[in-house]
MOPAC internal coordinates of N, CA, C and O (Angstrom, degrees):
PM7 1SCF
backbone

  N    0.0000 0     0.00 0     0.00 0    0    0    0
  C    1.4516 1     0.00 0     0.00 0    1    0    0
  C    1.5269 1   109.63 1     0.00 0    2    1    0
  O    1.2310 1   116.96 1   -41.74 1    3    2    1
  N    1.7396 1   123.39 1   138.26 1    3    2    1
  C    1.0761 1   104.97 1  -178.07 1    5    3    2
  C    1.3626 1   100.23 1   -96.73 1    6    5    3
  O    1.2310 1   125.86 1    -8.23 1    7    6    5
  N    1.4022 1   106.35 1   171.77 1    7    6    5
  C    1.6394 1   139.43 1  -168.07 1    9    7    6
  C    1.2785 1   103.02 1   -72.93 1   10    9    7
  O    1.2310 1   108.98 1   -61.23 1   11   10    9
  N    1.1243 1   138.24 1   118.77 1   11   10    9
  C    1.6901 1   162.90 1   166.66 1   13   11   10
  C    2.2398 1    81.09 1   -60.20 1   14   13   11
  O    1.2310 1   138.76 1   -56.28 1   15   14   13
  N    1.2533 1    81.23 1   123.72 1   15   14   13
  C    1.8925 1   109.60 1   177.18 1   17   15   14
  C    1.7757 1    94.99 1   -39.94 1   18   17   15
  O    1.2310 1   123.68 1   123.65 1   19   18   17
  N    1.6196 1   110.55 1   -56.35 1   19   18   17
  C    1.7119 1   114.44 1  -154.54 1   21   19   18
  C    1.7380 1    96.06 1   -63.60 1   22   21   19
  O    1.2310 1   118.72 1   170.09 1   23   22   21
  N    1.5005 1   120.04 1    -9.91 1   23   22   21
  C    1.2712 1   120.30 1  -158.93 1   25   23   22
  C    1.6413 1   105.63 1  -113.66 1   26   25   23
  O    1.2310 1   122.14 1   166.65 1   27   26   25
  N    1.5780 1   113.51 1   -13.35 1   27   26   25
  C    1.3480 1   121.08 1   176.97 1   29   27   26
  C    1.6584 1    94.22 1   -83.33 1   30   29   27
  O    1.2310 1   119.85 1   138.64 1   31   30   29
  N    1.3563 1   117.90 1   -41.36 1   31   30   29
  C    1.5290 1   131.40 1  -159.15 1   33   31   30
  C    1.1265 1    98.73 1   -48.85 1   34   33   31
  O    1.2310 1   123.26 1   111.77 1   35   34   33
  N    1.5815 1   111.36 1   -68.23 1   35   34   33
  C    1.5797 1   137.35 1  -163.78 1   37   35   34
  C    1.4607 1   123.58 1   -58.35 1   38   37   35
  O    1.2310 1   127.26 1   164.30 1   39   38   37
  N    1.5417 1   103.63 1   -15.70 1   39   38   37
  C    1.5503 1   153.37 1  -178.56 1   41   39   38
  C    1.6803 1    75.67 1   -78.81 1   42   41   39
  O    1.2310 1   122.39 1    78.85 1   43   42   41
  N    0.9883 1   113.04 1  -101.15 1   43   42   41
  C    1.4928 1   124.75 1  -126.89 1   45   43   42
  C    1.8252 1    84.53 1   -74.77 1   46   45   43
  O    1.2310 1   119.67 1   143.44 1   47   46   45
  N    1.4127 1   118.23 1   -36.56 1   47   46   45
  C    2.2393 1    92.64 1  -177.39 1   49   47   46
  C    1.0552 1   101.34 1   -55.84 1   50   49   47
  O    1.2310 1   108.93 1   123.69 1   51   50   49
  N    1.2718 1   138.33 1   -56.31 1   51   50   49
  C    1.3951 1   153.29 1  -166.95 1   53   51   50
  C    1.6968 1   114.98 1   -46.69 1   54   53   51
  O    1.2310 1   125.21 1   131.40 1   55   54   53
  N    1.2865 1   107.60 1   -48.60 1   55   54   53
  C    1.2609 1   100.55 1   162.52 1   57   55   54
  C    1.3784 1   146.65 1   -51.97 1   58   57   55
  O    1.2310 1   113.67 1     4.63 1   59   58   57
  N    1.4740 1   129.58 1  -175.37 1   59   58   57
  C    1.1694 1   142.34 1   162.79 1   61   59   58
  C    1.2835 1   120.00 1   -92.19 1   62   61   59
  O    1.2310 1   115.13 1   -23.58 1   63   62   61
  N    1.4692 1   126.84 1   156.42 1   63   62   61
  C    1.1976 1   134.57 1  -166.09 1   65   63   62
  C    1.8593 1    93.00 1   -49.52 1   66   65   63
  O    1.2310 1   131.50 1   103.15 1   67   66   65
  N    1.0833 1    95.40 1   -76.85 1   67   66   65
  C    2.0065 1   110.33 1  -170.15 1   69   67   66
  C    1.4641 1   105.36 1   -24.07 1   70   69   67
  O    1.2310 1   118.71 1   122.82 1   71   70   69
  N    1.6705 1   120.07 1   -57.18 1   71   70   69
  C    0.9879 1   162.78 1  -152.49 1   73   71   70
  C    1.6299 1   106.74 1   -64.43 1   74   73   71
  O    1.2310 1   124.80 1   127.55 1   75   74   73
  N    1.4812 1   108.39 1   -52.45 1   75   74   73
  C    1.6288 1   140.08 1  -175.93 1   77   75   74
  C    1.4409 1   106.71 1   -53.14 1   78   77   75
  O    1.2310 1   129.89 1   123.26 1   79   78   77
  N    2.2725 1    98.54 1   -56.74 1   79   78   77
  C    1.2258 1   115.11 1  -179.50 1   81   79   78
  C    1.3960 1   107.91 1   -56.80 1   82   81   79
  O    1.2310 1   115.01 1    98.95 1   83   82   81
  N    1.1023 1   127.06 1   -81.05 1   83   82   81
  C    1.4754 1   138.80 1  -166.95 1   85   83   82
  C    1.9218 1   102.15 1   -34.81 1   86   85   83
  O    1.2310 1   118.67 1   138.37 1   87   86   85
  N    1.1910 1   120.15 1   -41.63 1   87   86   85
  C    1.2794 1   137.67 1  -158.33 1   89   87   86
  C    1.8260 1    91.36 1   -74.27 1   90   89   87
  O    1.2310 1   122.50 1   110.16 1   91   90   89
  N    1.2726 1   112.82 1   -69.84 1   91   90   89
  C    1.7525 1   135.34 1   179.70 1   93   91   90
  C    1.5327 1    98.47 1   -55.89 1   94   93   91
  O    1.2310 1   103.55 1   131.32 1   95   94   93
  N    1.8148 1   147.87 1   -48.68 1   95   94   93
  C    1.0563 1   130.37 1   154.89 1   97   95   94
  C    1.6085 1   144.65 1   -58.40 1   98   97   95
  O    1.2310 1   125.19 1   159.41 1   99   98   97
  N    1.4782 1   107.64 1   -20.59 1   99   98   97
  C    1.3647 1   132.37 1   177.50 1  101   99   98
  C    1.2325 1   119.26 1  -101.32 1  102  101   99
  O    1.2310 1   117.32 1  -161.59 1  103  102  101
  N    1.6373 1   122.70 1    18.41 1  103  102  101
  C    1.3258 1   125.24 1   159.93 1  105  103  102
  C    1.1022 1   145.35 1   -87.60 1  106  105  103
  O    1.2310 1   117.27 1   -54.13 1  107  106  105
  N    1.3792 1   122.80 1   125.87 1  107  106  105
  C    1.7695 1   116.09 1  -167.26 1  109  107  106
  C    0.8964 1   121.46 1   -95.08 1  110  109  107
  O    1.2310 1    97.06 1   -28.02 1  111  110  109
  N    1.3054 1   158.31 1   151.98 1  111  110  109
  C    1.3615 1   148.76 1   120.54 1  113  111  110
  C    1.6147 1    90.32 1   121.02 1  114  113  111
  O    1.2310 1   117.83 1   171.08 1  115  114  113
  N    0.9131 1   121.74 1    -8.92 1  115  114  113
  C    1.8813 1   117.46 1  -172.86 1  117  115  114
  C    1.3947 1    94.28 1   -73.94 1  118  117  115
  O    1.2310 1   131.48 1   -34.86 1  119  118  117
  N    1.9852 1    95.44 1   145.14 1  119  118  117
  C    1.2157 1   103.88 1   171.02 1  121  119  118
  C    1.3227 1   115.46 1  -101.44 1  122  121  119
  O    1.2310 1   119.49 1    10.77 1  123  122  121
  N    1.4902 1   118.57 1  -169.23 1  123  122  121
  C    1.4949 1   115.23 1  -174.80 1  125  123  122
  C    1.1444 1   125.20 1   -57.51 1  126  125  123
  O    1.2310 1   120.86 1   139.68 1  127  126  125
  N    1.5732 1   115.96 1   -40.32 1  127  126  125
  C    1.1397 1   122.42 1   174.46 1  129  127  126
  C    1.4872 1   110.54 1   -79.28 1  130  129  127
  O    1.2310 1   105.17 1   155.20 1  131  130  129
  N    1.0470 1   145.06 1   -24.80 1  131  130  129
  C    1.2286 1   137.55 1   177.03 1  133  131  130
  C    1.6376 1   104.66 1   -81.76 1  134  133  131
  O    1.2310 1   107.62 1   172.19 1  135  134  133
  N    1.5946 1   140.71 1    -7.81 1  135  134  133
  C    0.9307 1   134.69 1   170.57 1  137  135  134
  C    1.6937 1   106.62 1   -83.64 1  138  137  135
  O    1.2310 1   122.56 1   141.04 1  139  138  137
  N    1.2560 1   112.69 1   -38.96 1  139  138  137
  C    1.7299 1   119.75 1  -168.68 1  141  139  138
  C    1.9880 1    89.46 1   -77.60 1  142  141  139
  O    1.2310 1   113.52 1   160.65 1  143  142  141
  N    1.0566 1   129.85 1   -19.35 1  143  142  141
  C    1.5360 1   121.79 1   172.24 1  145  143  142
  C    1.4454 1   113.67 1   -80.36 1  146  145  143
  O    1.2310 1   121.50 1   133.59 1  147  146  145
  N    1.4000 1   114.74 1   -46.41 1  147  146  145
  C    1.7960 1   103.55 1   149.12 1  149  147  146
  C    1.6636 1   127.64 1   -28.38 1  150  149  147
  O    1.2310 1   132.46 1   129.50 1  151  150  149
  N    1.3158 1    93.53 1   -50.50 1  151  150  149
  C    1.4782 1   112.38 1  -157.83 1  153  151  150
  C    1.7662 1   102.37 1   -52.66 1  154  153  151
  O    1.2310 1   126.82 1   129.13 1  155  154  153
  N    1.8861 1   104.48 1   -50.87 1  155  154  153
  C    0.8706 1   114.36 1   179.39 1  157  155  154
  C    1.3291 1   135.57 1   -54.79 1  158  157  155
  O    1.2310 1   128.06 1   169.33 1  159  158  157
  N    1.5770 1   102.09 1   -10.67 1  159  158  157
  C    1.5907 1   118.32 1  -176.60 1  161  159  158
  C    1.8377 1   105.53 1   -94.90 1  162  161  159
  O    1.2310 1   125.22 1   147.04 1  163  162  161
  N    1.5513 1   107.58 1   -32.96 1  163  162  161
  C    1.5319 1   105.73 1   172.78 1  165  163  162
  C    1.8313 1   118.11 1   -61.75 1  166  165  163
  O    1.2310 1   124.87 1   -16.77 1  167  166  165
  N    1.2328 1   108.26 1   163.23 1  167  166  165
  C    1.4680 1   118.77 1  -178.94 1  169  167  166
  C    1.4051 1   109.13 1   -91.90 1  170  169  167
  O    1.2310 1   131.31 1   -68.53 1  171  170  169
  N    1.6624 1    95.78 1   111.47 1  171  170  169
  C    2.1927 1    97.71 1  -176.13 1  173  171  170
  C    1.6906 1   101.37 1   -56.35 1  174  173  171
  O    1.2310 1   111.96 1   162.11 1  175  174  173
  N    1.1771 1   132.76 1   -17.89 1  175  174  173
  C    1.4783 1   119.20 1   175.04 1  177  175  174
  C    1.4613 1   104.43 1   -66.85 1  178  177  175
  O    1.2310 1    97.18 1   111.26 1  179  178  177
  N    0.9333 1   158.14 1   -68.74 1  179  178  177
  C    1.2479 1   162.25 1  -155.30 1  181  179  178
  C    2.0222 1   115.93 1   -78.74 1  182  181  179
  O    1.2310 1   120.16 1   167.40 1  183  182  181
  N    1.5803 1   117.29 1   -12.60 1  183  182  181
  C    1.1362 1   111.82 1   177.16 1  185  183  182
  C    1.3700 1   129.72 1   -62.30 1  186  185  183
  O    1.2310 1   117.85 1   168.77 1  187  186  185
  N    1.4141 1   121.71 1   -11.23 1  187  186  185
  C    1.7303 1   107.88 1   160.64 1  189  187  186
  C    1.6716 1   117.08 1   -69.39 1  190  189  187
  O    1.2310 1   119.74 1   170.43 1  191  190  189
  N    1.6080 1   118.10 1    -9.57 1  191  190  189
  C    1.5061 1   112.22 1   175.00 1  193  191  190
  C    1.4918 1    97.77 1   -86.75 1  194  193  191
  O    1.2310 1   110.95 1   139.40 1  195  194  193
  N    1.4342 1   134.63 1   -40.60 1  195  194  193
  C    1.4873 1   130.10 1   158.80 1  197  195  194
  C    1.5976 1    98.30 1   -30.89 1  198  197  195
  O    1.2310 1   117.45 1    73.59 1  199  198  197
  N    1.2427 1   122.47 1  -106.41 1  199  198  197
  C    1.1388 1   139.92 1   166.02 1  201  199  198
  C    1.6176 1   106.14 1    26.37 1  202  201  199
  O    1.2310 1   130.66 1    99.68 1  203  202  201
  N    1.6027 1    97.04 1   -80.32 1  203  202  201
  C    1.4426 1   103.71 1  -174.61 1  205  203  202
  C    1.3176 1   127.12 1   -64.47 1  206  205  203
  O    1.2310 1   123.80 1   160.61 1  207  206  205
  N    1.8279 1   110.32 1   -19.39 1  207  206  205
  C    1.5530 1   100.04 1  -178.02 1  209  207  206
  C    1.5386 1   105.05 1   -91.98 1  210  209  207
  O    1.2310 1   117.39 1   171.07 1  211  210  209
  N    1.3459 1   122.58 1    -8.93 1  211  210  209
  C    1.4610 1   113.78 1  -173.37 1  213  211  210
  C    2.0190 1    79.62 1  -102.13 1  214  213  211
  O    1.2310 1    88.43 1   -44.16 1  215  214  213
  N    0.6619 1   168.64 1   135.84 1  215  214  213
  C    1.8319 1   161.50 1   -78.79 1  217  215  214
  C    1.5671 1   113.46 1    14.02 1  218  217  215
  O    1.2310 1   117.70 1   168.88 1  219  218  217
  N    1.4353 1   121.98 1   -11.12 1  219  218  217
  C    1.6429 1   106.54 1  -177.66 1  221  219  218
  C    1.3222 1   119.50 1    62.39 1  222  221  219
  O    1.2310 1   126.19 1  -130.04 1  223  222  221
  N    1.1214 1   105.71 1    49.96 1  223  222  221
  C    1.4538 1   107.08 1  -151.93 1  225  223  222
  C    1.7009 1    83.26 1  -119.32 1  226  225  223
  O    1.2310 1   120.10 1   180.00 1  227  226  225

């Protein structure tokens, strides 16, 4: 069953940096705006390691 958005969300504040990533690359069905509301929960110091795991980098 997939994950209701309020339950991916709560997922990803709650987490850890590592944790955030894996969570923000392994999401399905989210829309744009529900991806840029994640966003808002990650730490802007750390977004070039975001960056790089959603690039495969």
């Amino acid at each position: 069953m997939e994950k209701k958005f309020e339950d991916v969300k709560e997922e990803f504040i709650n987490a850890s940096l590592d944790e955030k990533i894996k969570i923000y690359t392994s999401a399905q069905g989210l829309t744009v705006d529900q991806f840029k509301e994640l966003l808002s929960y990650y730490p802007i110091k750390h977004l070039d390691r975001l960056e790089a795991a959603v690039n495969g980098i």
